[in-house]
N, C-alpha and C positions, 0 to 999 in steps of 0.2 A: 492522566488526562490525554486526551486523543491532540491536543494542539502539540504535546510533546511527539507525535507520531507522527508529523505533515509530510515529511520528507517520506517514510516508508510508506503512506496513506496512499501519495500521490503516487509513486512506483507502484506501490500492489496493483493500483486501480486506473493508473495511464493516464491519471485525470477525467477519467470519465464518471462523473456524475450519480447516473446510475449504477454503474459498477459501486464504486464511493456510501451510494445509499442501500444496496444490497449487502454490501460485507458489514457495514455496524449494526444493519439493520439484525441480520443473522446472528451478530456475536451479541447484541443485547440481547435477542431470543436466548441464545445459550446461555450466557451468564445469569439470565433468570432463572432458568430452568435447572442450571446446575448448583444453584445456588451460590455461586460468587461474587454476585453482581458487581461485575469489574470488567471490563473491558482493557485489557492490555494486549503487546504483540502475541505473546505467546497464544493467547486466547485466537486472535486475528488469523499468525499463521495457520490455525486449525478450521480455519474457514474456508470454503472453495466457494469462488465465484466465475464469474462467463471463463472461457476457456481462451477468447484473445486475449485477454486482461493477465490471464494466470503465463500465459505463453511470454508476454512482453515482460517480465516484472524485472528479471536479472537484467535485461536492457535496461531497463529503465534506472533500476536502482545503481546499476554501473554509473551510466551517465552522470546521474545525480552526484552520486561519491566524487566522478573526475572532476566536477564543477566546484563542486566544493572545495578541492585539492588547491585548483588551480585555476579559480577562475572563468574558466574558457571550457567551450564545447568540444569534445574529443576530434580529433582530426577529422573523423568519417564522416563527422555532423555537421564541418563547416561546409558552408556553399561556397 
């Protein structure tokens, strides 16, 4: 299920919306078409969406993972 994916959801896609509704949009196109109709990561990572989205994703998913670790936003990120 995609509520088990929020965290990489949210990294792949920056939070943005559109981005968000373009990549499941695309992967339930595929998983119809290829007949699996499942949508998981693997399925996901095979999707390309906008290019600042695909640019920021290891930033993002970093952050996410330190936050998780610990809390708190990586040094860089405090004001």
């Amino acid at each position: 299920m995609l509520y088990n994916l929020s965290d990489y959801l949210f990294a792949r896609t920056t939070g943005y919306i559109g981005s968000l509704m373009d990549l499941v949009s695309r992967a339930a196109a595929r998983a119809i078409r290829t007949g699996s109709e499942r949508i998981d990561q693997a399925l996901l990572d095979r999707i390309p969406i906008d290019a600042a989205a695909e640019a920021a994703f290891k930033d993002t998913r970093a952050t996410i993972a330190y936050y998780r670790k610990t809390g708190r936003l990586p040094p860089e990120l405090r004001a």
